[in-house]
C-alpha positions in Angstrom: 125.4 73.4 106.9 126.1 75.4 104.0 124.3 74.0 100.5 125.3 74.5 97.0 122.1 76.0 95.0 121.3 73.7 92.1 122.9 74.5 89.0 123.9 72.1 85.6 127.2 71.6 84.8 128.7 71.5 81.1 132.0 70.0 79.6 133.6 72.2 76.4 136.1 70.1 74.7 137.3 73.5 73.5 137.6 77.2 73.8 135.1 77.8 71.1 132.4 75.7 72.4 132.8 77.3 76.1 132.2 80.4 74.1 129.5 79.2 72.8 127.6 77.4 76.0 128.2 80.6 77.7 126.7 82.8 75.1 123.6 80.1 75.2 123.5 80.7 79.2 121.9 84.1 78.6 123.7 85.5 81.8 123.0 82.7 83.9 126.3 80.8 83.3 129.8 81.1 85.2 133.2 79.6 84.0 134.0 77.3 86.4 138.2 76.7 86.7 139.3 75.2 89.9 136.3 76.5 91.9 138.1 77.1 95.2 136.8 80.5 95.3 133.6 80.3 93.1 132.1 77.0 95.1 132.5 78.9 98.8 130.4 82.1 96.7 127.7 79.9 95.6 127.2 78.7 99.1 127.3 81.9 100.8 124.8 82.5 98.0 126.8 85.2 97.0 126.4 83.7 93.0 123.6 81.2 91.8 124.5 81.1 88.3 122.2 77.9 86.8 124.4 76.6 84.5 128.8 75.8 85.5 131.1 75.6 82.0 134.2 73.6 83.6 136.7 74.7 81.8 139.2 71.3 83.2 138.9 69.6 79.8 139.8 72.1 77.3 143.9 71.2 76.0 144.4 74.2 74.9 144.1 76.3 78.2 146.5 74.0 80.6 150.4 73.8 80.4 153.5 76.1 80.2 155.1 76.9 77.5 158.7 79.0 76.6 159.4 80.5 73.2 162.6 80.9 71.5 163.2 84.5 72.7 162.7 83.0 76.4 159.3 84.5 77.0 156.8 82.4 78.3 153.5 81.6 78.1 151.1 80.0 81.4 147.8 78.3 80.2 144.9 80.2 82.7 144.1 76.6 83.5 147.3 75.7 85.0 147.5 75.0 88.5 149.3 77.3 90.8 151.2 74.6 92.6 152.5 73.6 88.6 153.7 77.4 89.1 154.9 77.5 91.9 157.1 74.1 91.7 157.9 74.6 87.9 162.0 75.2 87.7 162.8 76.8 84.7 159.7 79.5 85.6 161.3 79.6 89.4 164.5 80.9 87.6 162.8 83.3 85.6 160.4 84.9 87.2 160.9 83.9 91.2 158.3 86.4 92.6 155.4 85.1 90.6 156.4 81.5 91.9 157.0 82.9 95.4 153.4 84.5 95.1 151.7 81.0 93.5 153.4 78.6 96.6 152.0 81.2 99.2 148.5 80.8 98.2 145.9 79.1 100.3 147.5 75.7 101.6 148.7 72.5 98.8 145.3 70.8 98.3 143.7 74.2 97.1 146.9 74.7 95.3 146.5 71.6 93.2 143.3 72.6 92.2 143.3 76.1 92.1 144.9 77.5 88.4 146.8 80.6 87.8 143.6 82.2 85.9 141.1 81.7 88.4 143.7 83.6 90.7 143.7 86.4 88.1 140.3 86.7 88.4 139.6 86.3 92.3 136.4 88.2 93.2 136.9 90.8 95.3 136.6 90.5 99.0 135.5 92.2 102.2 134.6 90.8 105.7 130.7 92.7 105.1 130.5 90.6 102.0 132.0 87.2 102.1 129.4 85.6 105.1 126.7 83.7 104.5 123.3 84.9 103.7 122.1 84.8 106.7 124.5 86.8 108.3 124.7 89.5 105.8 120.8 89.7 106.0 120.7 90.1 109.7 123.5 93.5 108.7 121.0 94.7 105.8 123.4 93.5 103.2 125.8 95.6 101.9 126.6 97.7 98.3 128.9 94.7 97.1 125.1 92.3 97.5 121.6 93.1 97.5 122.1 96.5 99.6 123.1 99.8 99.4 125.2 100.8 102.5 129.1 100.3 102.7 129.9 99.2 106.0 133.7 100.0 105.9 133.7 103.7 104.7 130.2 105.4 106.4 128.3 107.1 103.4 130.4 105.3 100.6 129.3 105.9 97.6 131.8 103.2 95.9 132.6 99.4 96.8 135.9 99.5 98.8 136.3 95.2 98.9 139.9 94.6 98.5 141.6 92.9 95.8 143.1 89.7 97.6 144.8 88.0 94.7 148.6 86.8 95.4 150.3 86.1 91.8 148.3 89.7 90.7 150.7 92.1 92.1 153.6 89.7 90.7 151.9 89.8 87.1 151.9 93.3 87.3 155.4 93.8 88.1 156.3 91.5 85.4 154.4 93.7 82.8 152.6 90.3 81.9 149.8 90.2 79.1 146.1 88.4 79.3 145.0 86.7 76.4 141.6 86.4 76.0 139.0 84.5 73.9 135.3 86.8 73.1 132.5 86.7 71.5 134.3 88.5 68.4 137.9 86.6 68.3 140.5 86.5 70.4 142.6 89.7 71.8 145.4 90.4 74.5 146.0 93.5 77.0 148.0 94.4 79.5 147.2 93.3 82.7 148.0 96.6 84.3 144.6 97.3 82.0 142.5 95.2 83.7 141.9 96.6 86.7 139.2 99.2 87.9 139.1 101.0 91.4 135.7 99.2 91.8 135.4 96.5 94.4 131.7 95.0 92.7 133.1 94.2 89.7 137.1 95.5 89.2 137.8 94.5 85.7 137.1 95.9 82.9 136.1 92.6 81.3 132.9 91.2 81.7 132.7 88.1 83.4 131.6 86.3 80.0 135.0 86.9 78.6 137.4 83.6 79.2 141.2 84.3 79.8 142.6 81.9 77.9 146.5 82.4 78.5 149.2 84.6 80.6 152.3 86.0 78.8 155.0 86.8 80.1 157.7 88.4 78.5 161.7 87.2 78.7 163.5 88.6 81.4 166.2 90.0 82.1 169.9 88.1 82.3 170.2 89.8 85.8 166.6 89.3 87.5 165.4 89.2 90.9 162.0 88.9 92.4 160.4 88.0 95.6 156.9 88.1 97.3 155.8 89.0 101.1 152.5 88.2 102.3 151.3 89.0 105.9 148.7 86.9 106.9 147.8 85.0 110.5 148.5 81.5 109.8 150.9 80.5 107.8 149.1 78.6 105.2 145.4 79.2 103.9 144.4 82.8 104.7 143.9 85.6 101.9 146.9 88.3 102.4 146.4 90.8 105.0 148.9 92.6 103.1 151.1 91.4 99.9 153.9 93.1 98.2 156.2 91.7 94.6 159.5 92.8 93.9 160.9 92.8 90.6 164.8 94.0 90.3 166.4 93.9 86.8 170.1 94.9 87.2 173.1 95.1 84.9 176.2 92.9 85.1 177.6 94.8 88.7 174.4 94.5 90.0 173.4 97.9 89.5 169.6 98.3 89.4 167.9 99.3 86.2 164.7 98.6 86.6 162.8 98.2 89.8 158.8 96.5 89.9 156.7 96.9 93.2 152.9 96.4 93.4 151.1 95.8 96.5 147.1 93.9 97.1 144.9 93.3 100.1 144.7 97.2 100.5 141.4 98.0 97.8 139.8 97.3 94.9 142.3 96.6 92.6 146.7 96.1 93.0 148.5 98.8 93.8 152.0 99.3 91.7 154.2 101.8 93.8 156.0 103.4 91.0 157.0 106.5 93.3 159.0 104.0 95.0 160.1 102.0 92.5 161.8 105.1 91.1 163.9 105.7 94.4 165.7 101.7 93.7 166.7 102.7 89.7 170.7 103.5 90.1 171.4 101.8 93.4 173.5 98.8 93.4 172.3 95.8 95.4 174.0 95.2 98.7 175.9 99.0 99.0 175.1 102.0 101.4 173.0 103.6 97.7 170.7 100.5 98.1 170.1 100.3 102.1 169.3 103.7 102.0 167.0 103.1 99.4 165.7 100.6 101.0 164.6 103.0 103.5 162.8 105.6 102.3 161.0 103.0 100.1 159.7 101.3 103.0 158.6 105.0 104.5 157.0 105.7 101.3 155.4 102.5 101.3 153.7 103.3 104.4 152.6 106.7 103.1 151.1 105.0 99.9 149.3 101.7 101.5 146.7 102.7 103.3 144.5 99.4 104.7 140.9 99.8 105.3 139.0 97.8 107.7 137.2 95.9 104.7 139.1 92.6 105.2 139.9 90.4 108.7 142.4 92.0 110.9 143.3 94.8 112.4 143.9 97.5 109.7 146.2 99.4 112.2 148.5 96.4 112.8 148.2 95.9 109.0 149.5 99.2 109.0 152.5 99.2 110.9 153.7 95.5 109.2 153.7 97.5 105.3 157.1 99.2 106.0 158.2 95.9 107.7 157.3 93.9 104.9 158.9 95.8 102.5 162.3 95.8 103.7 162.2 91.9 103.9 160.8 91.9 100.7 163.3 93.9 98.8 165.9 92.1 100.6 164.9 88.9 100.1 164.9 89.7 96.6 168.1 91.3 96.4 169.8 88.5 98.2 167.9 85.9 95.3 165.9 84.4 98.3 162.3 84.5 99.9 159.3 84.3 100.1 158.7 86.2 102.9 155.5 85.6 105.5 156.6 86.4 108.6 154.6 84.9 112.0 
């Protein structure tokens, strides 16, 4: 049986005084948000911070919210199944909702928030095993080695990104808010990400995301989300691709958003590709051709490692695959895609 280490666990009332307990922590504190991901660590004694800062009972970090101008911002607390089931945000921004219903089963769902999936460790099948069985390998770079067991004399962590609503984010062009030691700021969350599978963001883990914003879109949008995985609820993505499509009134596309995950460190925006959709009209010869040489592209560009579970050929072979369905399910205003 798998125990949690001992740790204390503290209750902010607000953003401020979460600041403040983990400042106190001197490094040995963790924000603690749904735990679905952090809880499994602890035991695989991947982290032993001493001190949890459960961020459940702060207001100010749960709830969605739309502005006048029809953008839209998603406290980091909220859950992903108030995401994924929310209507107005299922008309406005379908791939992110797609990508927030796809993750893990319902009960993690319901406990697991849209931030804590923004922030989702890295993961590799050398890393994420329990101490025992990574001692009995030597450990790896990611943990208390120095060896990469995916890529023979790595000299970088190659653990994959495995977030779902990440690659939808991206596509959306959506903005982090975040609360520091010094204020508050925002950035774009194509910002965050470094190609470094120990730590790939370039926030330190004592900075809180507070809030995602997402800016209005368009009067004609489409989105979906594909994720390949082996069981149709619970697993991390073998391979996930978002599709964002903003068109003009004859369905003309004008703007085109496509970001992979599950392949390394940090998602993968396909803007090659994305540039090959801009001019075609959705549902004509322009757009199935497209469509095409997209997915060939696709499987040029995505290039899975053997640093998650399954087979990284078969992974492979299903990008092109996936990215047809995925593009067509979002030009058809349908999805999401996980085919078994």
């Amino acid at each position: 049986m798998l125990r949690l280490p001992k740790f204390s666990v503290l209750h902010p009332s607000s953003v401020a005084e979460a600041m403040q307990q983990m400042e106190d922590s001197q490094g040995q504190g963790r924000f603690l948000a749904g735990g679905t991901d952090l809880h499994p660590n602890m035991k695989h004694r991947l982290l032993e911070p001493k001190q949890l800062i459960a961020l459940a009972g702060i207001e100010e970090l749960h709830g969605i919210s739309f502005a006048d101008d029809g953008s839209c911002r998603i406290g980091a607390m909220t859950s992903l199944h108030e995401v994924a089931t929310h209507p107005r945000l299922q008309s406005s921004y379908p791939a992110l909702c797609q990508a927030a219903g796809l993750v893990s089963g319902p009960q993690l769902r319901h406990m697991g928030t849209l931030g804590g999936n923004v922030m989702l460790d890295t993961r590799c099948q050398w890393y994420n095993q329990s101490y025992f069985w990574r001692q009995a390998l030597g450990f790896c770079m990611k943990k208390d080695g120095s060896k990469c067991h995916v890529v023979e004399g790595g000299s970088k962590c190659v653990a994959a990104a495995s977030n779902d609503t990440a690659p939808a984010l991206m596509t959306l062009q959506a903005e982090l808010e975040w609360a520091q030691a010094n204020g508050q700021s925002r950035m774009p969350i194509a910002n965050l990400w470094q190609a470094d599978g120990i730590w790939n963001k370039k926030v330190a883990p004592k900075e809180l995301l507070v809030a995602i914003h997402l800016p209005a879109p368009s009067a004609h949008h489409f989105g979906a989300y594909g994720k390949l995985r082996d069981r149709g609820s619970i697993d991390f993505p073998l391979f996930g691709l978002a599709v964002t499509l903003d068109c003009n009134t004859d369905k003309t596309i004008l703007s085109a958003g496509l970001c992979a995950v599950a392949l390394q460190a940090r998602p993968w925006p396909l803007k090659k590709a994305e540039a090959l959709l801009v001019g075609t009209r959705l549902g004509d010869e322009s757009f199935l051709a497209a469509v095409e040489q997209v997915a060939a592209l696709a499987s040029k560009q995505c290039r899975p490692m053997p640093n998650i579970p399954g087979d990284h050929e078969y992974r492979q072979a299903m990008v092109p695959v996936y990215t047809r369905h995925t593009l067509f399910a979002a030009a058809e205003n349908r999805g999401p895609v996980h085919l078994l």
